[in-house]
Every structure is written in structure tokens, then in C-alpha cells.
N, C-alpha and C positions, 0 to 999 in steps of 0.2 A: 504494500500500500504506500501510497506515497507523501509526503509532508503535508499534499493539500487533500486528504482524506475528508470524505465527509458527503451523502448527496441529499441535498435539500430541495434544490431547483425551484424556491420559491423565490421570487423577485422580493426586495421589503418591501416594508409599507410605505405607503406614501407621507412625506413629511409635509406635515401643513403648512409650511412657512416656505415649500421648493414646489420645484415642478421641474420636469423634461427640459424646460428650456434652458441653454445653454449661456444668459446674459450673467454676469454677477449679480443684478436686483432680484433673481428669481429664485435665490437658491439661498437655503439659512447661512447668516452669517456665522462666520466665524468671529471665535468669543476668546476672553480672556480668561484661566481657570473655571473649570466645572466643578461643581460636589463632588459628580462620579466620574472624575478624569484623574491622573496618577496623582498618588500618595506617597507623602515621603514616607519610606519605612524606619521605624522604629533600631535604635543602633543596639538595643540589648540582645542579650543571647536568647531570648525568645521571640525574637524579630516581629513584635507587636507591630501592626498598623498606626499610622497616625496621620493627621490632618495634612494636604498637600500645602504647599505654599499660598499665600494670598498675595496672589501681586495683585490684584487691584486695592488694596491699601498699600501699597508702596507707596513713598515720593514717588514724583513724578523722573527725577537725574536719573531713580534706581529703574522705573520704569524702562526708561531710554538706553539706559548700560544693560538690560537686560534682550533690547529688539536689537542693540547694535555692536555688533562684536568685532572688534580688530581681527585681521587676519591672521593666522596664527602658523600656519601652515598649508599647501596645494590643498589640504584636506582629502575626507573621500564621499565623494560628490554623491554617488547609486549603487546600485547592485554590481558585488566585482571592484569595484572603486575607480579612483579617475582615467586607467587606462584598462578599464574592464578584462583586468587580467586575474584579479587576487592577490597581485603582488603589492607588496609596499617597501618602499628601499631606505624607508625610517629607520636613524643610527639614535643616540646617544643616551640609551637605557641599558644594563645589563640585562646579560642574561643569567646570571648566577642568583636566583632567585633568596627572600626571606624560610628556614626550615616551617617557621612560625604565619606562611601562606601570606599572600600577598596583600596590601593595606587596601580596602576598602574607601573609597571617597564617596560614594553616597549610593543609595539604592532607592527606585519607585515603583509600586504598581503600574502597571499602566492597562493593564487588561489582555485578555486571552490571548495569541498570536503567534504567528511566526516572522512575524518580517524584522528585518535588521534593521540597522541603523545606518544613518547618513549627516554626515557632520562637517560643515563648512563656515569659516566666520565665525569658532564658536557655538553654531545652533548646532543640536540635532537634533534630527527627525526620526519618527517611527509611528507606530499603529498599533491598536490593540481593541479587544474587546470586551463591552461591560453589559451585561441584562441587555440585548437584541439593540446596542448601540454600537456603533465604530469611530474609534478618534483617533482623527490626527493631531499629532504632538509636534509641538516646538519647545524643545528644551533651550537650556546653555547649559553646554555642554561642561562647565569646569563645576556649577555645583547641580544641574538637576532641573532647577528652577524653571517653571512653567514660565514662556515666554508669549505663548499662543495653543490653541487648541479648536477643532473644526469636529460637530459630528455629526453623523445621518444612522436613519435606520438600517438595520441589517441584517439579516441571517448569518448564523454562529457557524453553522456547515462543520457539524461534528463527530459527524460517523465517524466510528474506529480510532479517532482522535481529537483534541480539543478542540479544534476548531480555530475561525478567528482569522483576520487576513493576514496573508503568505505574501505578497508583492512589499518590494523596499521600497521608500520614497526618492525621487530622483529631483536632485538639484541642480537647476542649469543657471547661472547669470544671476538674475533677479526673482525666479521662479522658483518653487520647488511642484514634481509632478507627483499625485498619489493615484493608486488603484485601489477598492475595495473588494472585498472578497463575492458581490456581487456586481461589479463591474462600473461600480462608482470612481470616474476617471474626473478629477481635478487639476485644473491649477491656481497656485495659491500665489500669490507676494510674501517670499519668504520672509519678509520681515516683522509682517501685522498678522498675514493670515488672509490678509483681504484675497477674496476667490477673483478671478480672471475670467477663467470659463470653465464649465461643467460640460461631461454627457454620461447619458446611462448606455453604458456599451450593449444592454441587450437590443435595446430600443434602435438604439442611433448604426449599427450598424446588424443587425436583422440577425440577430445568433441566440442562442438559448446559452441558458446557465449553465458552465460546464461541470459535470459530476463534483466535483472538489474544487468548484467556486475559481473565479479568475485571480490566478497568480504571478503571471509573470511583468514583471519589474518595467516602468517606460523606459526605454532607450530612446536619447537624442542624437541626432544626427543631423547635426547643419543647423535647418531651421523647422526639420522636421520630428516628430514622438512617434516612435513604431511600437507597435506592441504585435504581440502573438495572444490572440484572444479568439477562437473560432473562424478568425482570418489573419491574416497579415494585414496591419491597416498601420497607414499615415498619415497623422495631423499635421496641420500648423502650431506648431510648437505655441505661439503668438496667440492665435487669433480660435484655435481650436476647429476653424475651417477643414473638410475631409481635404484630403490630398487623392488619395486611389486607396483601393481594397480587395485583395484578393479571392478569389471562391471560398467558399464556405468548406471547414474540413471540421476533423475531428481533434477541438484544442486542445493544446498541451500544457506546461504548468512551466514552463522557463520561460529566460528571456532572447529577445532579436540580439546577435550581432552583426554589425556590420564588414565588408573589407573590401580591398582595392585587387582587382582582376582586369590585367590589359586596358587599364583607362578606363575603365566602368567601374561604381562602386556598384558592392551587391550585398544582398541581405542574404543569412542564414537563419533557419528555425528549425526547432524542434518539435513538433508536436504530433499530436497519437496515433496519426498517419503515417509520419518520417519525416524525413529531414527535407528542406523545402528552401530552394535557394533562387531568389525572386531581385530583378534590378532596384536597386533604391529610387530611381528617377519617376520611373510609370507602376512599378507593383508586376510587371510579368513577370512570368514565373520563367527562368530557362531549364530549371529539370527537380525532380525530386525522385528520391531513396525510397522504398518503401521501407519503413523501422516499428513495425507494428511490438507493443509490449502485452501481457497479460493485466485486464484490467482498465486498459487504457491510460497507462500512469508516466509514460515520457515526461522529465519534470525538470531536466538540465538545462544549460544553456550551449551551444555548439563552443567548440573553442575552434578557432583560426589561424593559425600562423604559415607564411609561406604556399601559402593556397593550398594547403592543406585543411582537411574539415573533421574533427573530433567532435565524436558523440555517444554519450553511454545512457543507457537504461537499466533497470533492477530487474527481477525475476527470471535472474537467467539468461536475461538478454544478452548483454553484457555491451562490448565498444565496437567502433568503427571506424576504420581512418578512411578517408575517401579526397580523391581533387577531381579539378573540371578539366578534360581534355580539351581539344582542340575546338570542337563543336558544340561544346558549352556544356558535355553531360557528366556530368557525376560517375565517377567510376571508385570503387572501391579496391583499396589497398590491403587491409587486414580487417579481419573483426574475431573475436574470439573474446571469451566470457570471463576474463581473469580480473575484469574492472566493469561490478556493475553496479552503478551507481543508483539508489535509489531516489534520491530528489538532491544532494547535495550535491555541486558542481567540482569535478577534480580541478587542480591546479597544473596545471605547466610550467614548469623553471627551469632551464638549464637545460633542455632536449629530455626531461623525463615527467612525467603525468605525477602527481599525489593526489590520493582520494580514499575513498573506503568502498570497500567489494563489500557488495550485499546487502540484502531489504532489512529495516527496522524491527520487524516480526521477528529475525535470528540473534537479535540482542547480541552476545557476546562473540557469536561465530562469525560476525563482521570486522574484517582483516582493512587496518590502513594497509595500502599498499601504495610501492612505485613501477611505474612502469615506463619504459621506451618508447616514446613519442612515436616514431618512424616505423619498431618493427611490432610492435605491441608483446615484446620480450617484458618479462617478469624479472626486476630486481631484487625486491625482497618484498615480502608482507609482517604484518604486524599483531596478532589478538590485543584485545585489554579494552580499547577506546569505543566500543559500540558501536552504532550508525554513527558515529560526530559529523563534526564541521570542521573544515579550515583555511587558512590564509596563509601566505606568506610574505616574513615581515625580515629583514635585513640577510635572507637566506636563509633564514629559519623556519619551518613548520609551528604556524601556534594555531595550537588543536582545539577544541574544546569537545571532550567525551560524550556521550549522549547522559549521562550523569552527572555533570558539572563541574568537571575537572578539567582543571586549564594546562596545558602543556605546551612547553615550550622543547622539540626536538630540531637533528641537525636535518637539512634538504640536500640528501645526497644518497645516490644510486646504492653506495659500497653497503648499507646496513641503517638500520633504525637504530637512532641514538639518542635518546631521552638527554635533555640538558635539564630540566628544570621542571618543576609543577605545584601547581596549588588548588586548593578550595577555588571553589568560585560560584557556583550556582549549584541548586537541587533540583530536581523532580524533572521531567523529560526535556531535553534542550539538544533540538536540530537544529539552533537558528547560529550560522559564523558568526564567531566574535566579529570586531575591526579593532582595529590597534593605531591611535594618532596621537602623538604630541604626548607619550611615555605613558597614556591611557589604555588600558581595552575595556572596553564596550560589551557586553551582552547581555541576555536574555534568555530567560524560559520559557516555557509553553505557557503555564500559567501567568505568564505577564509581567514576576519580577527584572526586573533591566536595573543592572548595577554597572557600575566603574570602579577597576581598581588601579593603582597606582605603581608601574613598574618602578623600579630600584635603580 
């Protein structure tokens, strides 16, 4: 089963204060602090709840330090981060970690979910769910502090798992883009919150609810937001205007990347059809894989390099390397089952994949492994770490277990080499850390989102 488990297929209710139409005066404002939006959690050993921030009794100076955040660093903008690789080439934290686990800087409710975070200027962004609501959050990022918050109705979409939106919020410029778990596609002014333009992707582009709700993350490109949502579709980034939209398939739970092939860019997806590689200009299609999974649960995002096209799925499926020959078709290089990823995306560094083989449901029989870009040769594999997640941060592997263990190993072919590890979160956690500015960042199923503080 895959991260975005769950089939409800109910569209939500309608909110009295919105409608369909796509102006910002149609659609509820976005607010400052909710009742029922994150709580700062309680710092005892019984990690009691307690009351979130109230920034609207702030002064007004703290108000304004709180919407406007010096630069701090490139930051990491969406899903994958700013060069939608997973890498990050952030130095001047160790790695030789506290025995005594690593210092805690503040932790929030924010509600059911799986999606990550995204941190630029200071803010970051993420989503969560409370009693048949979904919010969007603007934190600041160095203590927690509620900066902005947006919400609508929604369906929780909890079969066989919690449920709660899976798509990360993507920042481009002056915008931040979100998707909800029923296809509540915004854009916001990352500063206030103020909406731009809204659509309800059932509606606006003629597709049903996909079994485990829309999750894949907006990709910018140019001036254009593609998503993979029961098509391949492009907005105006701007204006929310269509651009083109491909036929109708059977969607999949990742996200679009982009690349450049002989002076064309082109789009790749994944979804529960196969892999589907479509021009960015017009939306035609020049050829597609067929990559069918059990269940319908395709949930990755394609990785790209060198015109090469990597793609894995779970249940057995496992990977595929494939490039576009001369006539524009898709030909496959390897595929074999030694890396099947069930909704978490492997990484690339260095001419070798890291990921984790195998579905959620095998708990501990799910093997990190590395593997050979080119030949899809087997390096080594790893027990211990569950389904996790992860990233890579100065050549490092930082993992996070599907139990809440943070680790930090070496990112090299020769052998899995544990450097470091600590406490970090409890109870089910598929969602990747991010690691910026001596921070990492993450989240549980259940909604806790903490930061703790490398050394």
C-alpha cells in the first residue's frame, strides 16, 4: 500500500465562505492563528499539549519580524528541494553527534499528514489535518511561531493509514503553491497568506478522486505549475490560467520532472499507467512505458540524469532505467526488483541510487539499499531502518526510520556505515526529514513536526 492509502472518493463539503471560482474574493480567507491549527507542544517528559502561539496579540515590529525573514540561506524551496535532486551540499554542522540525542528546538501539532516541509526566508510551510479540516501553515522556521494559516474542508482519506495530505508545499518567488488531498490546488502570497488563485482539480480539469486522494507535489517550470493528477496538466504559474492537458489516465501519487533532450524540454511522470514523457511546450505526449503496479500505487517521482529515466515501484515491481532513442521512444535499459520503492523517492549521488526495497506492510524486512545507476548492480543492502525516508546532506545519508530514528550514515557504494543517530520522533513517520541552516525538520503521521538542532 502506498503513503497515500486511503479511498474515500468523496469531494468535501462545500465551504460557505468559497466556491469553484478561481478569483481570490471567492475563496475563504486566509487567517492568522486558528484554535484548531498547531500547538506548541509541551517541553516535559510527558509531552503534554499546550496552547499554540497568539500572534495576533503580538506588537505589531513582532508581527512584521514574524511575515518577514532575512535570507538565510538558497533554502529548500519543494519536494526534493531547490535542485529536485534530494541533495543538499550544507557544511558547517558535525557529524559526531550528542550520546545524550540530539537538542530539541521546539515541536507543534499540526495535524494528520504526510507532507514535508518547505523553508525559505525563514518561513516554513507544510499541511496537516484536524476533524474533516486541512491547513496550510506558515511557520518561522527558527522558533515554530504561527506566521499565517489557510483552511478548507476535506476528506481525511484513511484507509489502511492515517490519512491527511501527502503533496509538499512548493515555493517559487513571491508565491508558495499547495495541493490538498482532494485536489485543492492554491496559490498563496507567501508572506500574508493572501490566496492568488484557487481550482478544485476535480472540477477544473474533469478527473475523479484518485483512490488515495491527490498527492503529488507542484513542480515549477518557467512560468509554468505541472502536476500529475489524473493528467498531466499546466498552469500559469501567475494567473492560474490552463496552459494544455493531457488525456485522462490512471493517476499516480508523485511528482512531474522536468529535462532538456536535443533543445526540447520535456516532462516525465509516473503514474499507475507508467511512465509518460510528454513536451513541456504543448502537453504531447512522445511515448510512454507501460509500468502497471498491484493496487495501483506508482507513488515516486522519475529521477533524470543524462537522458536517462529512473523509476521504481513497490510490490514487487521493483526499477527501470530507460532513455529516448533517436525517434523519440523510450527504450529500456534494465529493470529488475532489487529496489522497490514503495512511495519514498531513492536518491542519486555519485552514479549510485539510495532508497529502501520494499512495501510498508514488511516492517523490518525492508532493506536500505545502494545501487548502480547504469547497471542496476546491487552494492550492498541494509535491515534495521523500516520503510524510512531520506536525503542527502554534505555526502551523507540522513535517514529517518519509519520509527523515529534519525540517522546520520556514510553515501558510498563500499558498505553501510552508520556515523551517528538519535531520538527524534515516535509512532509511524514516512514523511523525509530536510536538513537547512544546522536544522532538520520533520514529522509524523500523527502531525507532531519538531526541529532539532545539529552540533
Amino acid at each position: 500500500m502506498p503513503l497515500f492509502l486511503g479511498c474515500n472518493g468523496a469531494k468535501p463539503p462545500v465551504n460557505q465562505e468559497s466556491s469553484s471560482d478561481s478569483s481570490s474574493d471567492s475563496v475563504a480567507d486566509s487567517v492568522v492563528v486558528k484554535p484548531s491549527g498547531p500547538a506548541a507542544l509541551d517541553e516535559s517528559p510527558q509531552g503534554g499539549k499546550a496552547s499554540g502561539p497568539d500572534v495576533e496579540s503580538l506588537p505589531e515590529s513582532d508581527k512584521a519580524e514574524l511575515a518577514i525573514q532575512p535570507p538565510t540561506s538558497k533554502g529548500w524551496p519543494n519536494w526534493m528541494g531547490p535542485d529536485h535532486t534530494g541533495i543538499s551540499r550544507e557544511t558547517g554542522w558535525s557529524e559526531q553527534w550528542p550520546e545524550t540525542g540530539l537538542r530539541e528546538a521546539w515541536a507543534l501539532q499540526i495535524g494528520i499528514g504526510f507532507s514535508s516541509v518547505s523553508i525559505v526566508d525563514g518561513r516554513l510551510f507544510t499541511m496537516g489535518h484536524i476533524d474533516g479540516t486541512e491547513y496550510v501553515y506558515a511557520l518561522k522556521a527558527e522558533t515554530g511561531d504561527e506566521i499565517w494559516s489557510h483552511s478548507y474542508p476535506s476528506p481525511l482519506v484513511d484507509n489502511l493509514h492515517e490519512g491527511g495530505p501527502g503533496a509538499t508545499p512548493t515555493v517559487d518567488g513571491d508565491f508558495v503553491y499547495t495541493l490538498g488531498k482532494a485536489g485543492q490546488l492554491y496559490c498563496f502570497h507567501a508572506a500574508d497568506g493572501k490566496i492568488e488563485w484557487s481550482k478544485e482539480l476535480q472540477d477544473d480539469m474533469d478527473v475523479p478522486m484518485p483512490e488515495w486522494g491527490f498527492n503529488g507535489s507542484p513542480y515549477i517550470l518557467g512560468d509554468q505549475l505541472i502536476l500529475e493528477a489524473g493528467r498531466v496538466v499546466s498552469y500559469s504559474k501567475l494567473s492560474g490560467d490552463k496552459n494544455w492537458e493531457t488525456e485522462r489516465h490512471s493517476a499516480g501519487y508523485g511528482s512531474a520532472i522536468s529535462f532538456d533532450w536535443k533543445g526540447d524540454t520535456l516532462i516525465a511522470t509516473l503514474d499507475c499507467d507508467g511512465l509518460r514523457v510528454v513536451q513541456a511546450a504543448d502537453g504531447n505526449q512522445l511515448d510512454f512505458y507501460e509500468w502497471e503496479s498491484p493496487f495501483r500505487t506508482n507513488s515516486t517521482t522519475p529521477i533524470v540524469q543524462d537522458g536517462l529515466i529512473y523509476i521504481s515501484s513497490g510490490y514487487n515491481v521493483g526499477c527501470g532505467l530507460f532513455r529516448l532513442d533517436d525517434n523519440r521512444r523510450l527504450v529500456r535499459i534494465y529493470s529488475n526488483s532489487e529496489m522497490r520503492n514503495h512511495f519514498n523517492n531513492s536518491i542519486l549521488f555519485d552514479g549510485h541510487l539510495y532508497g529502501f526495497d520494499g512495501n510498508s506492510n514488511l516492517g523490518r524486512v525492508v532493506q536500505l539499499t545502494c545501487m548502480n545507476f547504469t547497471t542496476g548492480e546491487v552494492a550492498w543492502k541494509s535491515r534495521g531502518l523500516g520503510c524510512g525516508s531520506l536525503m542527502i546532506v554534505s555526502g551523507k545519508l540522513l535517514l529517518l526510520s519509519d520509527d523515529g530514528q534519525l540517522v546520520l550514515a556514510r553515501a558510498t557504494p563500499d558498505k553501510y556505515e552508520e556515523i551517528s543517530r538519535s531520538d527524534f520522533l515516535e509512532g509511524r513517520c514516512w514523511t523525509v526529514p530536510v536538513l537547512l541552516d544546522g536544522r532538520v525538520y520533520g514529522r509524523n503521521a500523527a502531525g507532531r513536526l519538531a526541529c532539532v538542532e545539529l552540533p
